[in-house]
C-alpha positions in Angstrom: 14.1 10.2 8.2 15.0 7.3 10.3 12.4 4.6 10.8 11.9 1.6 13.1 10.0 -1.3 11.9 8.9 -2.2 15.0 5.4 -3.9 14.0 3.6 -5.7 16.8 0.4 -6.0 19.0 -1.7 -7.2 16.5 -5.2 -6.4 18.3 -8.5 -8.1 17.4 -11.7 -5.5 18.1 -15.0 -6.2 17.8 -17.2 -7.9 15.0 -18.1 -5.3 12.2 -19.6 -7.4 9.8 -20.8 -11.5 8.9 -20.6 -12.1 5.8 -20.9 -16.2 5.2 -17.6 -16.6 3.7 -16.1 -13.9 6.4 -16.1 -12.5 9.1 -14.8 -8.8 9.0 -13.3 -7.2 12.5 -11.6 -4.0 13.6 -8.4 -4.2 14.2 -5.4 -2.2 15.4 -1.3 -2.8 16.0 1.6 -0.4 17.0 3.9 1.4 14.5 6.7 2.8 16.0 5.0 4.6 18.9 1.5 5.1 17.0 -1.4 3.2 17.3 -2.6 2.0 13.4 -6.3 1.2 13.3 -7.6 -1.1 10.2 -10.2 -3.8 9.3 -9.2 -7.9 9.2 -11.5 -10.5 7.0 -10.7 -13.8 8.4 -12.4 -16.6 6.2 -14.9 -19.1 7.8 -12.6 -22.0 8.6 -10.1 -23.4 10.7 -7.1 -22.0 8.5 -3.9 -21.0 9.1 -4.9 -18.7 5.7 -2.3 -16.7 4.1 -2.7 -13.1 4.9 -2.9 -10.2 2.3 -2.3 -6.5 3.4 -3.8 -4.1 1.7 -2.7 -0.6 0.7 -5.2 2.1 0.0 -5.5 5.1 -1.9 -5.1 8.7 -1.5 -8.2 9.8 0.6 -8.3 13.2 2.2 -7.7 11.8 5.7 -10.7 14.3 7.5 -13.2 12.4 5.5 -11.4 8.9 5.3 -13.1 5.7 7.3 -11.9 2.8 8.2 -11.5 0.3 5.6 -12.1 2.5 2.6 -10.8 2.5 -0.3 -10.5 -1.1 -1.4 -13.8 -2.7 -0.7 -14.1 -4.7 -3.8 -10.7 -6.5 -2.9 -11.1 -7.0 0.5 -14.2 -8.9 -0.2 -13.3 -10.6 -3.4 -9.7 -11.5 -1.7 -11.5 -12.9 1.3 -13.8 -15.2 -0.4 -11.1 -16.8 -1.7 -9.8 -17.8 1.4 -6.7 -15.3 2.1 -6.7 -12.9 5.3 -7.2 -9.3 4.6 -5.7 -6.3 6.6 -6.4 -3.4 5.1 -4.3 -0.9 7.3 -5.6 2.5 7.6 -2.3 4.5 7.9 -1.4 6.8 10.6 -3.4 10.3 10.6 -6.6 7.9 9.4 -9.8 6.8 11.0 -8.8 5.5 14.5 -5.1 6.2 13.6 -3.4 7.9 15.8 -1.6 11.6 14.2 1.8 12.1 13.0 2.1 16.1 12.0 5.3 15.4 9.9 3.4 12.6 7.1 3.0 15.7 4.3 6.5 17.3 4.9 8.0 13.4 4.9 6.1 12.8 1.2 3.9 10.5 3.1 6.8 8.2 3.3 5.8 6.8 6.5 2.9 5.2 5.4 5.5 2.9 4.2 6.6 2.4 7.2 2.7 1.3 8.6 2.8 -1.1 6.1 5.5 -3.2 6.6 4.8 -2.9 10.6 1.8 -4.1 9.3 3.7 -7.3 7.8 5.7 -7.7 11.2 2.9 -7.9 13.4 1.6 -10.5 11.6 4.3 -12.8 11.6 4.4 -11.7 15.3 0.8 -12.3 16.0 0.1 -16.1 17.7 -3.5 -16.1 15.8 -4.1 -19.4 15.1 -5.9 -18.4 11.7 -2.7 -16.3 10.0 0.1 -17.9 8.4 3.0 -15.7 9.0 5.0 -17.3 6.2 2.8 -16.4 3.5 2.4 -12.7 3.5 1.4 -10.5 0.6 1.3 -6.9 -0.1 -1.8 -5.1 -2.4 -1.9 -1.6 -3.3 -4.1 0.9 -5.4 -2.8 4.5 -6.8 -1.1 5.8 -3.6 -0.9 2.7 -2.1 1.0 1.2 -5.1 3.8 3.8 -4.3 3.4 3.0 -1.0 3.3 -0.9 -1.5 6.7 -0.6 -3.3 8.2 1.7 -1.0 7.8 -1.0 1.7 9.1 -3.9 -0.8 12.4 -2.2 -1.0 12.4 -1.1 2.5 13.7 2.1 1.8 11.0 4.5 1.8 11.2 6.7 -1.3 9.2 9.2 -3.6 9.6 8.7 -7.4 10.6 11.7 -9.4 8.1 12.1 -11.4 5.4 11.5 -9.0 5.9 14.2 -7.2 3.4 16.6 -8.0 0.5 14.7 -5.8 2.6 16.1 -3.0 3.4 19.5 -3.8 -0.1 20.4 -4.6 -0.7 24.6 -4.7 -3.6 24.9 -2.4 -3.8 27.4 0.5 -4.4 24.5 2.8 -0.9 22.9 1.9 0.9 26.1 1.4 2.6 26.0 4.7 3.4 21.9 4.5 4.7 23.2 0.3 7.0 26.1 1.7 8.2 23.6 4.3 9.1 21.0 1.1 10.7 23.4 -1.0 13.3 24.8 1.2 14.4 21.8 2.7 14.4 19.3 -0.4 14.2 22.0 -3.2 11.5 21.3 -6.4 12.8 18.5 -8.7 14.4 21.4 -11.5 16.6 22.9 -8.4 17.7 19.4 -6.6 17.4 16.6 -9.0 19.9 14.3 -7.0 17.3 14.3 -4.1 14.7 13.3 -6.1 16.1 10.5 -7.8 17.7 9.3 -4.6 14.0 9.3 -3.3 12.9 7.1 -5.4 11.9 3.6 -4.7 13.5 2.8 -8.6 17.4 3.5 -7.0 17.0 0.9 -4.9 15.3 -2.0 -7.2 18.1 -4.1 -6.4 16.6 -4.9 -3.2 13.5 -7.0 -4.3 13.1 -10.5 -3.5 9.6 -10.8 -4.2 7.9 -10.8 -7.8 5.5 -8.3 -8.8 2.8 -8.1 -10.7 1.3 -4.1 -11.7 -2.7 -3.5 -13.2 -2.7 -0.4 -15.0 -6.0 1.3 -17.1 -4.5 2.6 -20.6 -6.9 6.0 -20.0 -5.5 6.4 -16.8 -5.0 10.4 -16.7 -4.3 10.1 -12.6 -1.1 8.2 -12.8 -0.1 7.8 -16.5 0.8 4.1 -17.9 4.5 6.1 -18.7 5.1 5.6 -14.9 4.5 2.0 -15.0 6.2 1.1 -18.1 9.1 2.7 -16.6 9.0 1.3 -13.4 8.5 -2.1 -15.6 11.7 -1.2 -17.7 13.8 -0.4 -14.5 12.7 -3.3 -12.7 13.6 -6.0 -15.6 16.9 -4.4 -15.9 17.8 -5.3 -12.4 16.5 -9.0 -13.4 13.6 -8.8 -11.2 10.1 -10.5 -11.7 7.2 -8.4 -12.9 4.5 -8.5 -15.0 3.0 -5.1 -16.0 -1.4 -6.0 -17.5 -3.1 -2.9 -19.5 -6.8 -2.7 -20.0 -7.9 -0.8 -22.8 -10.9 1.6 -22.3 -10.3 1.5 -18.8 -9.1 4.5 -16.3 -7.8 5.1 -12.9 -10.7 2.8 -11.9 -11.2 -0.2 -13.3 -14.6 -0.9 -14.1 -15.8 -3.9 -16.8 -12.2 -5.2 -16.6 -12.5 -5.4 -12.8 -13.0 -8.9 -12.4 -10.3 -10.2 -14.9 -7.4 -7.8 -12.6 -8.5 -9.6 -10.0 -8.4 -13.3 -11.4 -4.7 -12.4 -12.5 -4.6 -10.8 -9.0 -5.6 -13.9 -7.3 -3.7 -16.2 -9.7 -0.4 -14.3 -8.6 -0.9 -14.9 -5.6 -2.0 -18.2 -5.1 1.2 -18.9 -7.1 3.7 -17.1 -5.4 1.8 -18.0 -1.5 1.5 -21.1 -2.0 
């Protein structure tokens, strides 16, 4: 699965929304050879503003739009003066289609992301600061977010089940999976070597991981253990639980994000 991060053409469509603070536009850029649609707050202001790209969700694509998925952040993050490009994916909204993303464990939105990143620091928009780049991500787009840290696309172990999902829709893309990689009982060496944890090593950046102590989407097992990996490698992170709360955070919302936006006006500025 050989990738090019090849980010460019940052491309600035037309006005969807005013908003006082911000302004929000469509945008698109290239990855690889695919055309990646998305959405762009840019603050009111001359700028250059640091620039945060944001990773959604798992959203059946047929009934994904642009932009969804993170709306709270976006708008939160924007008011607070950072750029916002939340990147649709390939296979998205105004994406255009890549028939390989199931049987490739959705690794390549990985890939969109940091092309994301790389047209940025390509882009000569006067309001983005191409030295001060972060990366966001909820659920999926946590995997995903960390798969484009290390820069080595992977799948962790234990996730895999959101992949190889028994449905007669997927049972093609699932027959395709098993015979090539195996199920994680029959090839456990491809697995591991999937995952994003083998290559921790890698990070230069510090992280910081929200997690609801209900969550029974992604279990808080899979971050303490990314957590335990990660500080064994002597990397940065900071793992913050919120009791009561589940794969969405609700009440807590607002305190994620002032730790959120503490992070990174700490580590942007």
């Amino acid at each position: 699965m050989e990738r090019r991060y090849n980010g460019r053409g940052l491309r600035v469509g037309q006005v969807l929304g005013e908003f006082g603070a911000y302004t929000r536009f469509a945008v698109t850029y290239r990855s690889e050879d695919l055309r990646i649609s998305g959405i762009m707050n840019v603050p009111a202001g001359r700028g250059p503003f640091p620039v945060l790209v944001l990773n959604h969700g798992y959203i059946e694509p047929a009934i994904y739009v642009t932009e969804q998925g993170l709306a709270r952040e976006q708008d939160w993050l924007a008011r607070r003066e950072y750029v916002v490009l939340h990147t649709d994916y390939r296979n998205h909204a105004g994406s255009d289609n890549d028939p390989n993303v199931d049987y490739e464990l959705r690794l390549p939105y990985a890939v969109d992301v940091v092309n994301a990143v790389r047209a940025v620091k390509r882009s000569d928009l006067p309001y983005l600061d191409g030295d001060r780049v972060g990366l966001l991500g909820r659920s999926m787009g946590g995997n995903v977010t960390f798969n484009a840290l290390v820069a080595r696309p992977g799948l962790a172990a234990d996730n895999w089940r959101q992949f190889y999902q028994p449905s007669e829709d997927r049972s093609d893309v699932n027959a395709r999976m098993a015979r090539t990689y195996g199920l994680p009982a029959e090839s456990p060496e491809f697995w591991r070597a999937a995952s994003p944890r083998r290559y921790l090593d890698r990070l230069e950046q510090p992280v910081l991981m929200h997690h609801g102590a209900l969550d029974d989407s992604c279990p808080l097992a899979w971050s303490r253990a990314t957590v335990r990996a990660m500080r064994e490698q002597g990397q940065r992170v900071r793992l913050a639980t919120y009791a009561g709360e589940g794969h969405t955070l609700y009440a807590q919302w607002p305190r994620s994000m002032m730790r959120t936006t503490a992070f990174f006006d700490q580590n942007l500025a």
